[in-house]
C-alpha positions in Angstrom: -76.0 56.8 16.2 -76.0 55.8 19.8 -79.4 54.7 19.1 -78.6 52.3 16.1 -76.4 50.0 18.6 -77.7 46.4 18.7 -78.4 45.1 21.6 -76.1 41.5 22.6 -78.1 38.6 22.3 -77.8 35.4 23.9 -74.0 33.9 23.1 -73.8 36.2 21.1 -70.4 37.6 19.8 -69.3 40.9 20.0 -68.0 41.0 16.4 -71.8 39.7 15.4 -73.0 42.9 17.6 -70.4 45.5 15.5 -72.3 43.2 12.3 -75.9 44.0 13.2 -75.5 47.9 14.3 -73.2 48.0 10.8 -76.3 46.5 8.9 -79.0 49.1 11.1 -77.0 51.9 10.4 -76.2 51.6 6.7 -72.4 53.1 7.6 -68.7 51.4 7.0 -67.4 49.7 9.9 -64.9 52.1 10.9 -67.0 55.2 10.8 -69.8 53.3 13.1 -66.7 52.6 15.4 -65.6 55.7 15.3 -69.0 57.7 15.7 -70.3 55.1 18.9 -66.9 55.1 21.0 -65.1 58.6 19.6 -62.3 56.7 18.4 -60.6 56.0 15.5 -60.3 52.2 15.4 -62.3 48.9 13.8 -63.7 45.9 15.4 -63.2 42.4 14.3 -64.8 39.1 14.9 -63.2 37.9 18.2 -62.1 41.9 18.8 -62.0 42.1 23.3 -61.2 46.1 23.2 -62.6 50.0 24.6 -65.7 47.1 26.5 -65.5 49.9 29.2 -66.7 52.9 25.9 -69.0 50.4 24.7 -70.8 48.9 27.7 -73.2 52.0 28.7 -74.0 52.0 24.7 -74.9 47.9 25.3 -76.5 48.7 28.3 -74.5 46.1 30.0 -71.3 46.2 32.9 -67.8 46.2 31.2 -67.1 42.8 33.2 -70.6 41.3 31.6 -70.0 42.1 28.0 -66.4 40.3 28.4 -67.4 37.3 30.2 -70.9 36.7 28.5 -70.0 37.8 24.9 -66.4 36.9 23.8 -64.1 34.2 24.2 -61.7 35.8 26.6 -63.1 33.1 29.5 -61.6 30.2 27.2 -59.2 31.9 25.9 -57.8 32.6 29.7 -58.6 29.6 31.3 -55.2 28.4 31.9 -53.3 31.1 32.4 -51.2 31.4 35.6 -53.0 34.0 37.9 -50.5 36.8 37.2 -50.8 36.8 33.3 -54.3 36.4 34.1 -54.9 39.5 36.3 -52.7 41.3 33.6 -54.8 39.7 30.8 -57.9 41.1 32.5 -56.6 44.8 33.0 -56.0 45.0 29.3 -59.6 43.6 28.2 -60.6 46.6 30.4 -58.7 49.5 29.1 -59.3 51.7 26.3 -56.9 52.9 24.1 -53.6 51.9 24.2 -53.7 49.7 27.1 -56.2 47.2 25.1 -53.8 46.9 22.2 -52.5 43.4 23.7 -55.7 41.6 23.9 -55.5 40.3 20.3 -52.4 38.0 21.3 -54.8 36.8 24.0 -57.7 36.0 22.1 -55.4 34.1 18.8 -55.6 31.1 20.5 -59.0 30.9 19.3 -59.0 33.3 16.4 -56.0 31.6 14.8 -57.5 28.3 14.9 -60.9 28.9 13.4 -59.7 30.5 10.8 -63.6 31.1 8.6 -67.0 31.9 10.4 -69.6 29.0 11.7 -73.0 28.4 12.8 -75.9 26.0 13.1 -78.4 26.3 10.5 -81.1 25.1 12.8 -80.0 28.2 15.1 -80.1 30.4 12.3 -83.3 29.7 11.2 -84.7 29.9 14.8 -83.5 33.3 15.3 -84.8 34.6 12.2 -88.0 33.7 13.7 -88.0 34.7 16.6 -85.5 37.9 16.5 -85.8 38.8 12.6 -82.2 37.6 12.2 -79.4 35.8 12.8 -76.3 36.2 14.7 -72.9 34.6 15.3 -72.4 32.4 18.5 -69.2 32.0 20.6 -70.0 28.0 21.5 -70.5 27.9 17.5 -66.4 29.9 16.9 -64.6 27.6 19.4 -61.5 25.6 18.1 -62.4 21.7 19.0 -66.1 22.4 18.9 -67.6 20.7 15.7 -71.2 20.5 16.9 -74.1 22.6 18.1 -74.8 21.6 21.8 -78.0 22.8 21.7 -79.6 21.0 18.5 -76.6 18.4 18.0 -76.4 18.9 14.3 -72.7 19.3 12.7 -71.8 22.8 12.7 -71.4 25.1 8.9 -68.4 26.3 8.3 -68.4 29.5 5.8 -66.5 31.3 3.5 -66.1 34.2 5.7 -63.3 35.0 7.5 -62.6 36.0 11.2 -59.8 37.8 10.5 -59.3 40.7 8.4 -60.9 44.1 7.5 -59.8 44.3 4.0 -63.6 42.8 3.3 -65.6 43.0 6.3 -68.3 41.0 5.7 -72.1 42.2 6.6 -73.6 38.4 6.2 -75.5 36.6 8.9 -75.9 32.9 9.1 -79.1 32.6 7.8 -77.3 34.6 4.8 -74.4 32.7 4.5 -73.3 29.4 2.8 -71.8 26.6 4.1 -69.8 23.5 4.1 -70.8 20.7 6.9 -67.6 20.5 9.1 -68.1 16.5 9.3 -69.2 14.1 6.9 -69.2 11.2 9.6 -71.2 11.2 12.6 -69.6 12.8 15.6 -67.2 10.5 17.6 -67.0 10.0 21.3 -63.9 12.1 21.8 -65.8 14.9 19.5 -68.5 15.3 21.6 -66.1 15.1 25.1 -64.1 18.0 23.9 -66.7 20.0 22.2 -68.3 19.3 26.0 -65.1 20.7 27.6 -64.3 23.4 25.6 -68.0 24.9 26.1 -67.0 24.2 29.8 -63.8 26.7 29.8 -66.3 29.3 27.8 -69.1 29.5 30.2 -66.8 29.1 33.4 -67.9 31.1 36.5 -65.8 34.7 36.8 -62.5 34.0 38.4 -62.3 30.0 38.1 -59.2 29.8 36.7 -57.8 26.1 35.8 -54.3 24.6 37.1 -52.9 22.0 34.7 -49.2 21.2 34.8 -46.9 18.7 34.6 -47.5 17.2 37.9 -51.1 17.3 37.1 -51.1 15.2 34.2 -48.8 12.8 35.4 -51.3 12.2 38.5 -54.1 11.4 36.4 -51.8 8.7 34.2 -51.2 7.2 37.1 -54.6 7.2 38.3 -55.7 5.5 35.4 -53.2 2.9 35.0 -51.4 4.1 32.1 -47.9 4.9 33.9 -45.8 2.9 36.6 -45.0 5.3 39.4 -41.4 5.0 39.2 -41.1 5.5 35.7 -40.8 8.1 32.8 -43.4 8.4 30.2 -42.5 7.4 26.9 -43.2 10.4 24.5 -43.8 7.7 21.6 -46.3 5.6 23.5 -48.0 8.8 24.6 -48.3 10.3 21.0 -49.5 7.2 19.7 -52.0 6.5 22.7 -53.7 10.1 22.2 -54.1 9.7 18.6 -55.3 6.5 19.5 -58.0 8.3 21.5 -58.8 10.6 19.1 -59.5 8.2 16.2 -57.9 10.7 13.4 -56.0 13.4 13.3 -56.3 16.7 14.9 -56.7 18.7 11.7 -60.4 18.6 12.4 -60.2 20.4 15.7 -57.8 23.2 13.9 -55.0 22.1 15.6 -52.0 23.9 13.5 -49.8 21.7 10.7 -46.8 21.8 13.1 -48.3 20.9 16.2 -50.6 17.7 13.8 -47.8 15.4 15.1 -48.9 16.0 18.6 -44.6 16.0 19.8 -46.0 19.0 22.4 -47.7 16.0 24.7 -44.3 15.0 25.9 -43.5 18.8 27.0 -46.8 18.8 28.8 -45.7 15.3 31.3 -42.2 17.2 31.8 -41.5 19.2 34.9 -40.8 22.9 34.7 -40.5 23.0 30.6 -41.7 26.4 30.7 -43.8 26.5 27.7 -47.4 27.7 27.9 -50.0 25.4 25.9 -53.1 27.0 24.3 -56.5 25.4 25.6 -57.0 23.2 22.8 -54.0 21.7 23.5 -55.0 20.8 27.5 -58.3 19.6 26.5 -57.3 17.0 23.6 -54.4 16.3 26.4 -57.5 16.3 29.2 -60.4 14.4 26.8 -58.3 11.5 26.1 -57.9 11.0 29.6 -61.0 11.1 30.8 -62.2 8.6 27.7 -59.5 6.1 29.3 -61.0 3.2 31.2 -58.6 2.3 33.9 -55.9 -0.2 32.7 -54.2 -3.1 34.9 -51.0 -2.9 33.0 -48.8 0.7 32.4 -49.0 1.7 28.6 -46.8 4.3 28.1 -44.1 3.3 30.7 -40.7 4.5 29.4 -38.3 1.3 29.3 -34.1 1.4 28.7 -33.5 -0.9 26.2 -30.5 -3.2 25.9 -29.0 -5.4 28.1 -29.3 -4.7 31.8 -30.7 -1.4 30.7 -28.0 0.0 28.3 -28.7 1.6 24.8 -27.7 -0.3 21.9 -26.7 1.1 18.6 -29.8 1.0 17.3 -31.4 2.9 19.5 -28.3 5.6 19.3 -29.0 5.4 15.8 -32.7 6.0 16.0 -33.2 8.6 18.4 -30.1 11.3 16.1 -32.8 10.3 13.5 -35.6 12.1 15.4 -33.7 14.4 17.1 -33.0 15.2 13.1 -36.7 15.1 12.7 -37.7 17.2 14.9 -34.7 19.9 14.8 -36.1 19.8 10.9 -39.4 21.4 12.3 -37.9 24.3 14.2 -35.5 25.4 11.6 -39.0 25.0 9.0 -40.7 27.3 11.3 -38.1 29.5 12.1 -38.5 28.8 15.9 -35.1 28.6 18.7 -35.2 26.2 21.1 -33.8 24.7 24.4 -31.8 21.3 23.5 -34.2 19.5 26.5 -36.8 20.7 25.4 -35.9 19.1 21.7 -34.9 15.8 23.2 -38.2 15.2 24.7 -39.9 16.2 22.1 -37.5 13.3 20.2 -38.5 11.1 23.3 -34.4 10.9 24.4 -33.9 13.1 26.9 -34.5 10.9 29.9 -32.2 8.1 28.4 -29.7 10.6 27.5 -29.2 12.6 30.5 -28.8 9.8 32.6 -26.0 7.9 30.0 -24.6 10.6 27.7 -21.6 8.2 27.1 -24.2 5.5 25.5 -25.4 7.4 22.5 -22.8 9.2 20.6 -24.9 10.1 17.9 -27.6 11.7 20.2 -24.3 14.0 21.3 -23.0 14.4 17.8 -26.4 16.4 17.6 -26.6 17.8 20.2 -23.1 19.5 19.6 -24.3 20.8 16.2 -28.1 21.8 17.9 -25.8 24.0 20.5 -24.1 25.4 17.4 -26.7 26.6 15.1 -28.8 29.0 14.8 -31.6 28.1 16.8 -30.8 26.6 19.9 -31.1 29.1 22.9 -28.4 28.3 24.4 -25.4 28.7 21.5 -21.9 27.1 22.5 -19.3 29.4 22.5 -17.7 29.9 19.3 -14.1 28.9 20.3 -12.7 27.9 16.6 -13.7 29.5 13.3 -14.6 25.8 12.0 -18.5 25.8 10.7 -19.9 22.8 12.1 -22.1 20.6 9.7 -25.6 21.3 9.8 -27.9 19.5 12.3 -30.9 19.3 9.8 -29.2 16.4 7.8 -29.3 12.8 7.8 -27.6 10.9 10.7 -24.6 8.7 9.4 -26.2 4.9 9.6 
């Protein structure tokens, strides 16, 4: 059987290798796995587990197969150096110590969600190898476009998650749909660019990107006044601005289509962890920006001599609301600054509580329910109303 193992090809994915030995050697999926690394187990199409059974088999080092055929570099590229190290130790194990490395790889595998590939690659390979094979820089979320030929990338019917059906078909097999009708943008072909960048980055190389980080380059290019706070608002609409459409396209998730996670990335110490898609439609946009003279997405008090008016009390409860709605829709908890900013209140508020009772009213039911993570303590046996309906006004 050992024998029948296909040999990695350029780019190629592992889950296209566990595809070709499958079609060589005639056998089910699980009994080639099972026969080649003595374990009972099944690959998948992003799969990053027992590379230290299979590497001898590919004729190839453990840390080569990883780095050369799976998205584990883009996948890691911004992870902190400890959950790093720790992500690397698992994509080297076998057994139960590589059961984790499917949480690391979802953030591409749950955004391209059906197999791709170039049609001019396919038909190359069949030349030159007698078929074709899957690419990573073809499976990438953000990446709509072959960067070798340029064409529009096919998206199939098949999908990257799943053994229920494990499809056998090869590009040059499959059909497909053209991912774009119109002609690739600007911003397409920057991120597309940067996301190949974080897959083919040199062992080790891992990327910083913080709050701090992307506040520096705002103010390098004009687009924030040093002493101020960016304006969540202004920022949304300024990347989708950038982007020319909306993120559906790149794979971006329903939830996250409103882009309300841009203001968590300007704010110091929020705590959450972005995936890479996320810092590279954050990073394209800025590097599209030509510098400005004037501040865009300055954060301004409104009223006179800086105090909130009604209206504004009045229309941040309403996306407070708003976005409260989406956490309880997704069943998700969350810290009361961290939904503030993401209503593009929190600076105002923290500094002048007193001036927007309505933004407290909420804030007093968020604390209450279900989903904050910080509960109030339940002092009287009154239910408070629920935080997901409209705001008196």
């Amino acid at each position: 059987m050992r024998y029948l193992v296909a040999r990695p090809l350029p780019d190629e994915l592992l889950g296209s290798v566990w595809v070709r030995t499958v079609r060589h050697s005639g056998l089910p999926v699980r009994a080639v796995a099972r026969a080649v690394t003595g374990r009972k187990w099944a690959p998948g199409f992003f799969q990053v587990a027992h590379l230290t059974d299979l590497a001898p088999l590919l004729e190839m080092e453990p840390m080569a197969l990883l780095w050369k055929h799976t998205v584990f570099p883009y996948a890691t590229a911004f992870f902190e150096r400890p959950v790093y190290e720790a992500a690397l130790g698992a994509a080297l194990a076998t057994g139960a110590g590589a059961i984790g490395m499917g949480a690391v790889t979802q953030s591409a595998s749950d955004l391209v969600r059906f197999k791709r590939f170039c049609t001019t690659c396919a038909r190359e390979e069949v030349r030159r190898w007698g078929e074709s094979y899957w690419h990573r820089a073809h499976n990438l979320p953000g990446v709509l476009a072959c960067e070798k030929h340029g064409t529009v990338l096919h998206e199939t019917d098949q999908r990257t998650a799943g053994l229920k059906n494990w499809d056998v078909r090869l590009p040059h097999e499959a059909a497909g749909n053209r991912m774009l009708k119109q002609p690739l943008g600007s911003f397409d072909r920057e991120l597309a660019r940067r996301s190949l960048a974080m897959l083919n980055r040199e062992f080790g190389e891992q990327v910083s990107r913080d709050a701090t980080w992307y506040r520096t380059e705002l103010l390098n290019r004009g687009l924030l006044t040093p002493t101020r706070q960016v304006n969540s608002e202004k920022l949304v609409r300024w990347v989708q601005s950038e982007m020319g459409g909306s993120g559906q396209r790149y794979g971006l998730r329903e939830q996250d289509l409103p882009l309300g996670w841009l203001a968590l990335m300007v704010r110091p110490r929020s705590g959450h962890p972005f995936i890479p898609l996320k810092h590279l439609i954050f990073e394209t946009a800025l590097a599209l920006q030509v510098p400005r003279a004037s501040p865009l997405l300055d954060h301004v008090p409104s009223g006179p001599s800086g105090r909130p008016t009604v209206e504004l009390d009045r229309q941040y409860a309403i996306a407070v609301t708003k976005v409260v709605d989406g956490y309880v829709k997704r069943g998700e908890r969350v810290r009361i600054q961290d939904a503030l900013t993401e209503a593009g209140c929190w600076s105002a508020f923290r500094h002048s509580r007193t001036n927007f009772p309505r933004v407290a009213d909420a804030v007093v039911r968020l604390r209450a329910s279900g989903i904050s993570l910080r509960p109030a303590p339940q002092t009287s046996p009154k239910t408070p109303p629920p935080l997901h309906s409209k705001p008196d006004g």
